[in-house]
Every structure is written in structure tokens, then in C-alpha cells.
C-alpha positions as CSV (number, residue, x, y, z in Angstrom):
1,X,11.5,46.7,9.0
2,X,9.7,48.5,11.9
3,X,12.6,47.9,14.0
4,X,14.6,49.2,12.3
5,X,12.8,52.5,11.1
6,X,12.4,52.9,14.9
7,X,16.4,52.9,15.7
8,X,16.7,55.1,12.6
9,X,14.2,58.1,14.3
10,X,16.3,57.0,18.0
11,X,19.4,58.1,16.4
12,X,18.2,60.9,14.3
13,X,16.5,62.5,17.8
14,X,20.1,62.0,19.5
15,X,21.6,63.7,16.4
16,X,19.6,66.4,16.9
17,X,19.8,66.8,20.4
18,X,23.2,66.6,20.1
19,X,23.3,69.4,17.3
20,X,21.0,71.4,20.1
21,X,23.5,71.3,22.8
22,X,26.1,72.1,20.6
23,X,24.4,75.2,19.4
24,X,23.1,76.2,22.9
25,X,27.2,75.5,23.7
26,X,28.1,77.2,21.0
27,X,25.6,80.4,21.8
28,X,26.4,80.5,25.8
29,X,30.0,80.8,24.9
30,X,29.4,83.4,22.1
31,X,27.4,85.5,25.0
32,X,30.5,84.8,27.0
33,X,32.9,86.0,24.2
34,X,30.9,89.0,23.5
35,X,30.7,90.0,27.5
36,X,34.7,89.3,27.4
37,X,35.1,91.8,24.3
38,X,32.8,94.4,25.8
39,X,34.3,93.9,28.6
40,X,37.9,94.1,26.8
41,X,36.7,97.5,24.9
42,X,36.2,98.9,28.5
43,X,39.1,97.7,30.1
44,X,42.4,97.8,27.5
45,X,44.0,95.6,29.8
46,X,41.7,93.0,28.6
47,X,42.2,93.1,25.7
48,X,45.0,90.7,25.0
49,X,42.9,87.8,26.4
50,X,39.8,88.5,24.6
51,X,41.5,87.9,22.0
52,X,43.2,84.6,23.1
53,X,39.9,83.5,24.0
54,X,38.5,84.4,20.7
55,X,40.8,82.5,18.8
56,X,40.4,79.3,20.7
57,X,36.4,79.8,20.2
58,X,37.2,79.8,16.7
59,X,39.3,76.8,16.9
60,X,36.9,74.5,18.8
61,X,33.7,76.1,15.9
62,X,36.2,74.5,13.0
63,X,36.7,71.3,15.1
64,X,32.5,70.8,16.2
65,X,32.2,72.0,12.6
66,X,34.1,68.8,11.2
67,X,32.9,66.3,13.7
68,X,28.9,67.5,12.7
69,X,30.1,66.5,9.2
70,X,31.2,63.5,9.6
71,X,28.3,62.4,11.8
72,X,26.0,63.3,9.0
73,X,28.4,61.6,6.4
74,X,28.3,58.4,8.6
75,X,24.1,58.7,8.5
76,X,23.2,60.0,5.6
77,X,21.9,56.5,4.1
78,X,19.4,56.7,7.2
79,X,18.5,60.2,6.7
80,X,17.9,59.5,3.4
81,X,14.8,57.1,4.1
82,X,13.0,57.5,0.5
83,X,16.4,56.1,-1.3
84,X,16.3,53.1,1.4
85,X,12.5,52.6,0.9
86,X,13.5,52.3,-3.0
87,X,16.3,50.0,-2.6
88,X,14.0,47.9,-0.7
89,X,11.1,47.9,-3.0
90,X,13.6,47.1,-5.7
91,X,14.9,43.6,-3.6
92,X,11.1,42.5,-3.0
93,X,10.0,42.8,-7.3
94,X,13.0,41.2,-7.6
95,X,12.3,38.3,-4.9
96,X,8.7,37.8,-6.5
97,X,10.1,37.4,-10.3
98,X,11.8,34.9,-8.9
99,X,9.0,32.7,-7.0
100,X,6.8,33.6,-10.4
101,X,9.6,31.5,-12.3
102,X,9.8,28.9,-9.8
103,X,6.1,28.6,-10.3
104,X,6.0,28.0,-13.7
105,X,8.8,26.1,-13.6
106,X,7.4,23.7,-10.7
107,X,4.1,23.4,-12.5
108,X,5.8,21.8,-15.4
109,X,8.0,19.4,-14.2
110,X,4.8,18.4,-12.5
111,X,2.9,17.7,-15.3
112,X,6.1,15.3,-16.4
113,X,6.6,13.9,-13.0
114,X,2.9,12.8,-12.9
115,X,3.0,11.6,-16.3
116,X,5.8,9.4,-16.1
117,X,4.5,8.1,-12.9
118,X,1.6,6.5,-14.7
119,X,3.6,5.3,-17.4
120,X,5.9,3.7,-15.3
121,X,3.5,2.1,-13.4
122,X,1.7,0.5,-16.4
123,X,5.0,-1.7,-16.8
124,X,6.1,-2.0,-12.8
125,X,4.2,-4.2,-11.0
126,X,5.9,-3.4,-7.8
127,X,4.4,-0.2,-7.8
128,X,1.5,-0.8,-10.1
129,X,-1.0,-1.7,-7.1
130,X,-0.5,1.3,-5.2
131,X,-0.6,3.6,-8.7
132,X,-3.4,1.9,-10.9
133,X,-5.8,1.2,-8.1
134,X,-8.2,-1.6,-7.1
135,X,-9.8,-3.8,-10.0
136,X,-13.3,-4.1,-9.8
137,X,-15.4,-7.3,-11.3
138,X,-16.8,-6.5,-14.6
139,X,-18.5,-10.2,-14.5
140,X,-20.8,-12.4,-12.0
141,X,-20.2,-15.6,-13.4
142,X,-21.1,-18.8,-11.1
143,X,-18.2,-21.1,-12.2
144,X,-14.9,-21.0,-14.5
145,X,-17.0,-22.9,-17.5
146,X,-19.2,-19.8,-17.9
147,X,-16.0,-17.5,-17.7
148,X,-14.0,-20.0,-20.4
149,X,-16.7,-19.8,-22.7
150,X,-17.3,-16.2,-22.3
151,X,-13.7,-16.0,-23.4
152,X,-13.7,-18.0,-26.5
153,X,-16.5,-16.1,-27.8
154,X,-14.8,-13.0,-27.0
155,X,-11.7,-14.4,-29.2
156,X,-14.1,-15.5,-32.0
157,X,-15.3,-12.0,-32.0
158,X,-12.0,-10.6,-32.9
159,X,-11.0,-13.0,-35.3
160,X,-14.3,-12.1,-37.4
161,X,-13.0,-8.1,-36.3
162,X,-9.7,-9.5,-38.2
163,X,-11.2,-11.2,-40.9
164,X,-13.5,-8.3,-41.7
165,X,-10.7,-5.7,-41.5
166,X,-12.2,-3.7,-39.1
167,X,-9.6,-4.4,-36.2
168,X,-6.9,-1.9,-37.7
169,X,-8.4,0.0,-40.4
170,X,-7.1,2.7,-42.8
171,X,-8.6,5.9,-43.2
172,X,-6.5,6.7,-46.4
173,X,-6.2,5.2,-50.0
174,X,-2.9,5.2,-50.1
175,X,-1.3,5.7,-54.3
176,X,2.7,4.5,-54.4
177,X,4.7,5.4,-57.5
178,X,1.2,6.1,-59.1
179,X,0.0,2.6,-58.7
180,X,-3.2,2.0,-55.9
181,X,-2.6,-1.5,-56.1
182,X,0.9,-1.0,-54.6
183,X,-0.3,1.8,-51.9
184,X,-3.1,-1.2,-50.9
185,X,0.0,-3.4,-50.8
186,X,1.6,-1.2,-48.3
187,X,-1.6,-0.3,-46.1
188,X,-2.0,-4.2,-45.6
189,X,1.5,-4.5,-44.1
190,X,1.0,-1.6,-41.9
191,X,-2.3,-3.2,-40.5
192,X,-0.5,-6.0,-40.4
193,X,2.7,-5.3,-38.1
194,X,0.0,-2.6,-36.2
195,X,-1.8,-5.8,-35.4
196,X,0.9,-7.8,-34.3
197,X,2.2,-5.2,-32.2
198,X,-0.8,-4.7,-30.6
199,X,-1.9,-8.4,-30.1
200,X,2.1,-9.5,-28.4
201,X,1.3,-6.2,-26.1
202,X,-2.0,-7.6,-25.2
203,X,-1.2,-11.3,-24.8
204,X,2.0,-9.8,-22.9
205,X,-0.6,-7.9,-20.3
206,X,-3.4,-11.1,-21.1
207,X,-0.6,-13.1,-19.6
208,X,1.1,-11.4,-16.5
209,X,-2.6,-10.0,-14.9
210,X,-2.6,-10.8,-11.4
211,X,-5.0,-9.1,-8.8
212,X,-2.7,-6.7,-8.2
213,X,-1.9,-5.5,-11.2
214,X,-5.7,-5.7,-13.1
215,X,-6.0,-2.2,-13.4
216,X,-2.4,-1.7,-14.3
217,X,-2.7,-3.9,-17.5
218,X,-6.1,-2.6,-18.6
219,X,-4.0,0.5,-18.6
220,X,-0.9,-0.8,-20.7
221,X,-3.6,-2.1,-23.5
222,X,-4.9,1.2,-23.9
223,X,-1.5,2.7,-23.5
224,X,-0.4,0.6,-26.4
225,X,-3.4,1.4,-28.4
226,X,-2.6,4.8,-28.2
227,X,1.7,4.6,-28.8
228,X,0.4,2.6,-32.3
229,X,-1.8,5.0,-33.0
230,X,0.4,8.1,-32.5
231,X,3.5,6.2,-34.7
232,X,0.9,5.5,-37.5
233,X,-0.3,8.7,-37.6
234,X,1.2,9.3,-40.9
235,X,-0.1,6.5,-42.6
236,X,-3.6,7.0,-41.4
237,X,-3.7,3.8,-39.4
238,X,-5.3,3.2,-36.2
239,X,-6.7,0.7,-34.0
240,X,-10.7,0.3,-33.9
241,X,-11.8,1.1,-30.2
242,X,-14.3,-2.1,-30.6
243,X,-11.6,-4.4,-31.0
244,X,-9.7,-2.5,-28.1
245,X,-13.1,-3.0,-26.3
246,X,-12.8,-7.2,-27.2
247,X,-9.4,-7.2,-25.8
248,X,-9.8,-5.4,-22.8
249,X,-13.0,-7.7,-22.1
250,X,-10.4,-10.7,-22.6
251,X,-8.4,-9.4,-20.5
252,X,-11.2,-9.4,-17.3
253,X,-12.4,-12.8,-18.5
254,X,-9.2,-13.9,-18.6
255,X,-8.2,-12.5,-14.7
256,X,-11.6,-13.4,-13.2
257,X,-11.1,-16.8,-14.7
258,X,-8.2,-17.7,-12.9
259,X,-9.7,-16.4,-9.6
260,X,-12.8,-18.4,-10.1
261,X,-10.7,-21.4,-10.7
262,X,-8.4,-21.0,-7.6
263,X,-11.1,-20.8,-5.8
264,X,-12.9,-23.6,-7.5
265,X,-9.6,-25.6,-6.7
266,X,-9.8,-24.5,-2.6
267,X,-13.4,-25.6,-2.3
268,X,-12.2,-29.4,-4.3
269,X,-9.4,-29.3,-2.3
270,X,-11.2,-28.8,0.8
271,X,-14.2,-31.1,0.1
272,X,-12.1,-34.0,-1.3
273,X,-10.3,-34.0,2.3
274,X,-13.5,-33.3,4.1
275,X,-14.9,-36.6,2.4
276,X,-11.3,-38.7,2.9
277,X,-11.9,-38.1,6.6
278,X,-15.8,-39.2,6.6
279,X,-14.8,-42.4,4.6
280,X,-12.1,-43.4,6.7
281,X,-14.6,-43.2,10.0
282,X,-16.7,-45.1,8.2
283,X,-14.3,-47.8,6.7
284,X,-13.0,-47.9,10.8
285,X,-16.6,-48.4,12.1
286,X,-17.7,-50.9,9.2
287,X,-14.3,-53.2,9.6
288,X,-15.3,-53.2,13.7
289,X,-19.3,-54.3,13.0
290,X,-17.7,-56.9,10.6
291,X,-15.2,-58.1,13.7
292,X,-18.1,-57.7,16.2
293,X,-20.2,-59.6,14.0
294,X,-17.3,-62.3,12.9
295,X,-17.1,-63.0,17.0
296,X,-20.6,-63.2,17.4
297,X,-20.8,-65.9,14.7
298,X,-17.9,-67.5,16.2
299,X,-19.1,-67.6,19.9
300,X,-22.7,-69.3,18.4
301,X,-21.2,-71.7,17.3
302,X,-19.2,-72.7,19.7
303,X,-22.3,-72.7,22.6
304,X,-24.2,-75.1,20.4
305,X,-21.2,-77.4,19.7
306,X,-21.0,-77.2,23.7
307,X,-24.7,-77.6,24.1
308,X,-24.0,-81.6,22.3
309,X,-20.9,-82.3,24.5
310,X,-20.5,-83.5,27.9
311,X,-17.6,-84.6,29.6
312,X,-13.9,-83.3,30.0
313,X,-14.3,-81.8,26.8
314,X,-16.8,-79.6,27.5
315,X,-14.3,-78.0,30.3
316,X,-12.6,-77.0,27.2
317,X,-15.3,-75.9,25.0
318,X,-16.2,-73.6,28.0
319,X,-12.8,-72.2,28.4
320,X,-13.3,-71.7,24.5
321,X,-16.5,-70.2,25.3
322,X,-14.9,-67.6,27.4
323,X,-12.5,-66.0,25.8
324,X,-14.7,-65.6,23.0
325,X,-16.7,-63.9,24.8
326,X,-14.0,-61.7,25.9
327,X,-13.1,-60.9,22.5
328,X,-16.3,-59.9,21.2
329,X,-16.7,-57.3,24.4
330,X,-13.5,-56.1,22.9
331,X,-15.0,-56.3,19.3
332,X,-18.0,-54.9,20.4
333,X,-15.9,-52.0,22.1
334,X,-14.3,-50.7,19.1
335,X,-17.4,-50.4,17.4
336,X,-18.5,-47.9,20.3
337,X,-15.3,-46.2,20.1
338,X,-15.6,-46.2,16.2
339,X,-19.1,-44.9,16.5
340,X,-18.1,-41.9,18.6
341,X,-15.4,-41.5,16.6
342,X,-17.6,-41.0,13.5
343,X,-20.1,-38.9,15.7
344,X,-18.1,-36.9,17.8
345,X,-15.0,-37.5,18.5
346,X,-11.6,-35.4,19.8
347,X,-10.7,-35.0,15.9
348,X,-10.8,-31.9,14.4
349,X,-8.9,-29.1,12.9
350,X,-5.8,-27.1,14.4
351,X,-5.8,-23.8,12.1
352,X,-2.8,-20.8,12.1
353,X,-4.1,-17.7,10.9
354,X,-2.8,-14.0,11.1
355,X,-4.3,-10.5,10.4
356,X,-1.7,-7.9,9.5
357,X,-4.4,-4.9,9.1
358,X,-5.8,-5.5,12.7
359,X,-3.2,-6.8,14.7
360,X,0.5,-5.8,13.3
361,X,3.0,-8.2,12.2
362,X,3.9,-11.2,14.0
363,X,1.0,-11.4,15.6
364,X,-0.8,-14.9,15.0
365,X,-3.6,-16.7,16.2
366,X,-3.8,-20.1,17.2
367,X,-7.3,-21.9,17.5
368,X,-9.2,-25.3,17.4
369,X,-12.6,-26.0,15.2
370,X,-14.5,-29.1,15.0
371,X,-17.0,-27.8,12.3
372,X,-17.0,-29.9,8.7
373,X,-15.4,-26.9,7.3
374,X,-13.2,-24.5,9.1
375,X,-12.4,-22.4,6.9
376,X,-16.3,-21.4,8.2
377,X,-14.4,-20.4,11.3
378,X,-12.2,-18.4,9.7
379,X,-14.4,-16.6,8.2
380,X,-16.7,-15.9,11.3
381,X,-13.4,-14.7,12.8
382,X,-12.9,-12.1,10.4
383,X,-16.6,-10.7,10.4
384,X,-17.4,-7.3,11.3
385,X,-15.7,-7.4,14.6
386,X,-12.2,-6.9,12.7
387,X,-11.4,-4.6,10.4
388,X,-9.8,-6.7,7.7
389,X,-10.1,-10.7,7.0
390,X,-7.5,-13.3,8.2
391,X,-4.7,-14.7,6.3
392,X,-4.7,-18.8,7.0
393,X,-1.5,-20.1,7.2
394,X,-2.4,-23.7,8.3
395,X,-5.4,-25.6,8.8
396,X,-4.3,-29.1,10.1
397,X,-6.6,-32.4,10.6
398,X,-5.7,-34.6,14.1
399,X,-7.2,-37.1,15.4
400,X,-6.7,-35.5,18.5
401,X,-6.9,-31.7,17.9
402,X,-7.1,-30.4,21.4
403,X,-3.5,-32.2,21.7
404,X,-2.1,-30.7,18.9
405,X,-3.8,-27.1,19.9
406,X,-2.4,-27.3,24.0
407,X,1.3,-28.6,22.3
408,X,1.4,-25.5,19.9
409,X,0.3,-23.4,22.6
410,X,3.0,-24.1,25.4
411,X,5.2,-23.6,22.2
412,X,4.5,-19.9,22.4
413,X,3.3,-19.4,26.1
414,X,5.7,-16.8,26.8
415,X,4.6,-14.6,23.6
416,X,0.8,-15.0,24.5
417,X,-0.8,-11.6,24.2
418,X,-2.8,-12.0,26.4
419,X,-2.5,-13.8,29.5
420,X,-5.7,-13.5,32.1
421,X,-7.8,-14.6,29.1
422,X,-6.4,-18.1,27.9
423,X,-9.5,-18.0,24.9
424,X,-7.8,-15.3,23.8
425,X,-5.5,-17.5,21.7
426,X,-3.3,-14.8,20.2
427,X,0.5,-14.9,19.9
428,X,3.1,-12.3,19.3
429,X,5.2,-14.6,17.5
430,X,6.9,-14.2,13.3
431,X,5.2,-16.6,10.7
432,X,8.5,-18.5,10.2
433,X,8.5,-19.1,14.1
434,X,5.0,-20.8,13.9
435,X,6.2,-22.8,10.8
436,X,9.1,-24.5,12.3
437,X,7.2,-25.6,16.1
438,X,4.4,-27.1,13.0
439,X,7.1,-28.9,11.2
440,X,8.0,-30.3,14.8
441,X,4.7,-31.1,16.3
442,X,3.2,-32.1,12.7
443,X,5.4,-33.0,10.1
444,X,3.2,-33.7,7.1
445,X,1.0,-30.5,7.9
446,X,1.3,-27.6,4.9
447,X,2.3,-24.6,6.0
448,X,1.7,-21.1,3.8
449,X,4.1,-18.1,4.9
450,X,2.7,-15.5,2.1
451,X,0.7,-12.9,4.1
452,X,-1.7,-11.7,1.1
453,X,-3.7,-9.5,3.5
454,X,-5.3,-8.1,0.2
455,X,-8.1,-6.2,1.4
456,X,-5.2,-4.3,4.1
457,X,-3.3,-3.7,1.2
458,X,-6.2,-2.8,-1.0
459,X,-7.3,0.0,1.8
460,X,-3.9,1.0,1.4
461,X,-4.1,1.5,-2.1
462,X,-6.9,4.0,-1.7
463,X,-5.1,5.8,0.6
464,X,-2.6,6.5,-1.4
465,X,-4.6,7.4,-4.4
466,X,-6.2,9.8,-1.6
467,X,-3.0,11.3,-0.8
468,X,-1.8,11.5,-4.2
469,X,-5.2,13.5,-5.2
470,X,-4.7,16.0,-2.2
471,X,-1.2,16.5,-3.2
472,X,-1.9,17.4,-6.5
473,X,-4.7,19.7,-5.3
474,X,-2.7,21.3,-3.0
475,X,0.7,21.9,-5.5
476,X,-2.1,24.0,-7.4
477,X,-2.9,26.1,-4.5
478,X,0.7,26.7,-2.8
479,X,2.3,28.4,-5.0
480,X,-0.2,31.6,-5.0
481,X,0.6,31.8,-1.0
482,X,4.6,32.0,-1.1
């Protein structure tokens, strides 16, 4: 706007300088007429041109005349800076009524957008875990008995909410066709089907709860609380918050049941195999001391049925003597080797693990524990040196484990990460890569693909709930700085 007030004063100073040298012109050549007619008065013989020079003076006053019209024709919307300052002032109320109604009109689609949002993500539960948040643990049960009993008392104390019509009450007594008997009649059916709407909705969420979608189906109870409530507004009806408060409690019983039970079922899992291997050393190492001892009997008896014997026989007996002897070394060999094995021995546990959060995808890690439970070493390895815990994809038992560990390895020697430290057993390699050299190298071995990575994806949760809170701070302060 500066800019152009500034060429507006350039060409209104040339105008006027213009308008000056016409004048100044104009005024020299009046002079210059006048001396001519003075001149023309004093000499007759001048006359004649005088006059011819008049005339053409006139002539060229007309034509400057025009052409000073039309210059101020052509600026006169410049000239006339108040009008333009107007027209301008006009444009910019007119700009701002217009941002004032996309204001109001963004605020309230905002209010929808956000509202649907959470509605939606009660019943999606793609989108539920990055909308409803992280569940927390409402209970510190030690084992899943404690959490199954904690639920059947919970369902007991609905039933006696049901039996003592308190779970959906009334507020209204309801009179139909003058009769209160018949209103009761109907106020029982609507407590009934409010009931059974509610319950199907709750078994439905009771049901589906997962640990990414806790907080999601806490949500959808209450939701549905709510939805009854509003359609039996008219009739008075609504849904006691204490039985709401019984369900929802089923509902954490119910999800913190099934992860104390998975994990219940990892630790069997693991234990039951921990204690197949330990048997099985020790069935080796007893069937060798029974060998060892079944020789030892054997060779006994034949040095005292040798001791009674002389003669060509006894050339026998020795022979005899001999390779027993021989076979109880041997005997007596595999216990040693049976005892080592059962005390320390090349066995142990190959494990495949991988840590989205701190490493990336397709990065895996491929490592070798002798402890009694690995799943120890695991853990150690996701300690406070790493930002998020490791998925395990594998943990497989070999009698010789260091084998199994160098085989895998040469597998993915050309993906190592890093290759001047070789205990730094990481591998830039997918999970279905690692599966198939394991199906290769050992067959019966399970294999998991799922990367769970739940506290990566938990942080990621909050992040998004962070960004989601900024964003809605921030739509509330745009709009007064456009």
C-alpha cells in the first residue's frame, strides 16, 4: 500500500511539473506575443504577422488545454486518494466478515469432528489404541484364581442389583388407560429390554477386550449406558450408575484375568520344559551308572570264576576278562560324559529376539544363554540400557547351542550390523527371513512373527493423545491471529 501511495505522489509531482512548464511556456510566449503586438502597433507592417502568430498561440492554448484534461481525466482515481482510502477500507470489513464466519463455522465442525472421533473409536479397534489411550491395572491380584473369583462375586452382585430392581429403575409411576397395574406392566418391560440391551452391549465389550482396546470398551459401556438412557428418557428409565460401576469392574477382572492367565500359561509352559530337560539328563546319567554298574558286576564275576580255573581255559576267561574291562571304561565313560552333561554341558538355548522401538524394523538379534531360564536374558537385555523391551521370536533348546548359534550366524553374516564387534550379535535381516534359515537349521523349533512391541506402541499412543491435545489447543488460538 506504501508503494503504491509513493508512485501516486511521483506522478502527481510530474503532473505538476509538467503543468509548471506548460504555464512558464505558455507565459514566455504570451511575453513574446505581447512584444510582437507592441511591436506590430509601432510598426503597421507588422501587423499582419502578429496576428498570424496570435492565432496559432491560440490554437496550441485549445490543444495544451485538452491534453491537461485528459491527463487529469486519466488520474483522477489517484488524485482522489480519500475515495481510494474508502474503497479499500470497504474490501478489508469485508475480508474480516468473512474470516469471522469461517471461525464460527470451523469451531463447529470441530466440535462434531472431535465427537465422532471418540465415537468411532469406541467400536474400531484399529484405531481405538491410538484414540482411547493406555489401560491402567485397577487390580494386583497374585494369580488368575483370585481374579476368577473376584469375578463371580462381581456377577453375584448384579444378579442381587437385578433381583432387587435396582439395576434399571423407574423414576415414574406410570398410569395406562387409568389402570397403575397396567402402567407397572409396561415399566417392567421397559426395564426389561433396557436391561438386555445393556447386558448384550456389555458382554459384547466383556468379550472382545484385548490390551489394546481396554480403555476403548470401558468407554463403549458407558457410551451405552448413556444412548439407553437418552432413548428412555420419556419413560423415566435409566440405568443405576452402581450396576454400571459392577460391570465396568467385570469388565477389568475379566481383561486382567486373561493376562494373568497367559502369563500363568508362559511361566507352565516354560517350567514344564525346563524340567523335561533336567529329567532327561538325569534318566541319561542314571541308565549309564546302571550300565557302569551292570559291567562291574559282570567283570567280578568273571575274575573269581578265573581265580578257580587253570589251564587252557583260563586263556579264555582272560580274554573274557579283557574286554570286559574295556567295556566298563566305556561304561564308565558315559557316565562322565553324562555327568557333565547334567552339570555343564554345550546345551543351552539359541533365542531370536527383535526391538522395533530401539532398533527399526528388520533388525534382529541373535544370541546364546545357558541360564535355566532365558527368558531371564531377555529380560536383562531389555533393561534400562534400551529404551523399550524385546519381542522374542524364538527361544530354541540344543544340545549343542553354540552350533546352532555359529550356523544361524553365517546365515546372516553379510547383514551383521556390526562387524569389528562379533558380540555384537545384531542382524539387519526381516522376521520372515530369520523364520525360514530356523525352519532349516531346526525344524521342530517354534517360531512367533507377531512383533507386539506393546510398550513402543503404547509410547506411541501417548504421543498421539499429546498431539491431539496441542491441536485442539492451538485450533482455539488460531483463528484470533488470521
Amino acid at each position: 500500500m506504501e508503494k503504491n501511495y509513493m508512485l501516486i505522489i511521483i506522478a502527481l509531482i510530474l503532473a505538476l511539473l509538467f503543468v509548471v512548464w506548460f504555464i512558464y511556456k505558455y507565459l514566455r510566449e504570451r511575453k513574446q506575443h505581447r512584444a510582437v503586438v507592441v511591436e506590430l502597433n509601432n510598426k503597421s507592417e507588422l501587423a499582419e504577422k502578429a496576428l498570424t502568430i496570435g492565432r496559432q498561440l491560440l490554437l496550441e492554448k485549445k490543444e495544451l488545454t485538452a491534453r491537461l484534461n485528459a491527463v487529469e481525466a486519466r488520474f483522477q482515481p489517484v488524485l482522489d486518494l480519500d475515495k481510494e482510502v474508502a474503497g479499500l477500507r470497504a474490501q478489508i470489513n469485508a475480508y474480516q466478515s468473512n474470516i469471522d464466519e469461517l471461525r464460527a463455522s470451523y469451531a463447529d465442525k470441530k466440535i462434531i469432528y472431535d465427537r465422532l472421533i471418540k465415537e468411532v473409536a469406541i467400536f474400531d479397534e484399529k484405531i481405538a489404541f491410538a484414540e482411547m489411550g493406555v489401560y491402567e491395572p485397577h487390580f494386583e491380584f497374585t494369580d488368575s484364581d483370585e481374579y476368577k473369583t473376584a469375578i463371580l462375586l462381581t456377577r453375584d452382585a448384579q444378579k442381587r442389583l437385578v433381583t432387587d430392581k435396582t439395576a434399571v429403575i423407574c423414576t415414574t409411576q406410570w398410569v395406562v388407560e387409568g389402570s397403575a397395574a397396567k402402567g407397572q406392566t409396561m415399566t417392567n418391560r421397559n426395564i426389561r429390554l433396557s436391561l438386555r440391551a445393556f447386558n448384550n452391549e456389555c458382554d459384547a465389550a466383556i468379550a472382545n477386550i484385548r490390551w489394546n482396546n481396554a480403555n476403548a470398551m470401558e468407554k463403549r459401556i458407558v457410551n451405552a449406558q448413556e444412548q439407553i438412557d437418552k432413548l428412555n428418557a420419556s419413560n423415566k428409565t435409566y440405568v443405576s450408575n452402581e450396576y454400571l460401576k459392577l460391570k465396568s469392574k467385570e469388565l477389568y477382572l475379566t481383561h486382567e484375568h486373561r493376562e494373568k492367565v497367559k502369563g500363568e500359561r508362559d511361566e507352565r509352559a516354560e517350567a514344564a520344559r525346563l524340567l523335561r530337560d533336567e529329567q532327561k539328563l538325569i534318566r541319561d546319567l542314571e541308565k549309564a551308572q546302571e550300565e557302569e554298574e551292570r559291567y562291574q558286576r559282570l567283570l567280578a564275576k568273571a575274575q573269581a570264576e578265573a581265580d578257580s580255573i587253570v589251564g587252557p581255559q583260563l586263556d579264555v576267561f582272560t580274554d573274557q576278562i579283557e574286554i570286559l574291562e574295556r567295556d566298563l571304561a566305556a561304561a564308565h565313560a558315559r557316565v562322565v560324559r553324562a555327568q557333565a552333561m547334567a552339570e555343564k554341558t554345550r546345551s543351552g538355548y539359541v533365542y531370536i529376539i527383535s526391538n522395533v522401538g530401539s532398533f527399526g524394523d528388520d533388525v534382529v538379534k541373535i544370541g546364546l544363554t545357558r541360564r535355566l531360564d532365558p527368558a531371564d536374558r531377555v529380560r536383562e537385555l531389555g533393561d534400562a540400557s534400551v529404551p523399550f523391551t524385546f519381542d522374542t521370536h524364538a527361544i530354541i533348546y540344543s544340545d549343542d547351542a553354540p552350533a546352532l548359534e555359529y550356523a544361524l550366524h553365517n546365515e546372516f553374516e553379510a547383514v551383521r550390523v556390526n562387524v569389528q564387534n562379533y558380540r555384537k550379535e545384531f542382524f539387519r535381516a526381516s522376521i520372515e527371513e530369520v523364520e525360514a534359515a530356523v525352519k532349516r537349521l531346526a525344524p521342530d523349533a517354534p517360531f512367533f512373527k507377531d512383533v507386539e512391541a506393546q510398550d513402543y506402541r503404547e509410547t506411541l499412543a501417548r504421543r498421539h493423545q499429546a498431539l491431539m491435545a496441542a491441536d485442539a489447543i492451538q485450533s482455539t488460538i488460531l483463528p484470533d491471529h488470521i
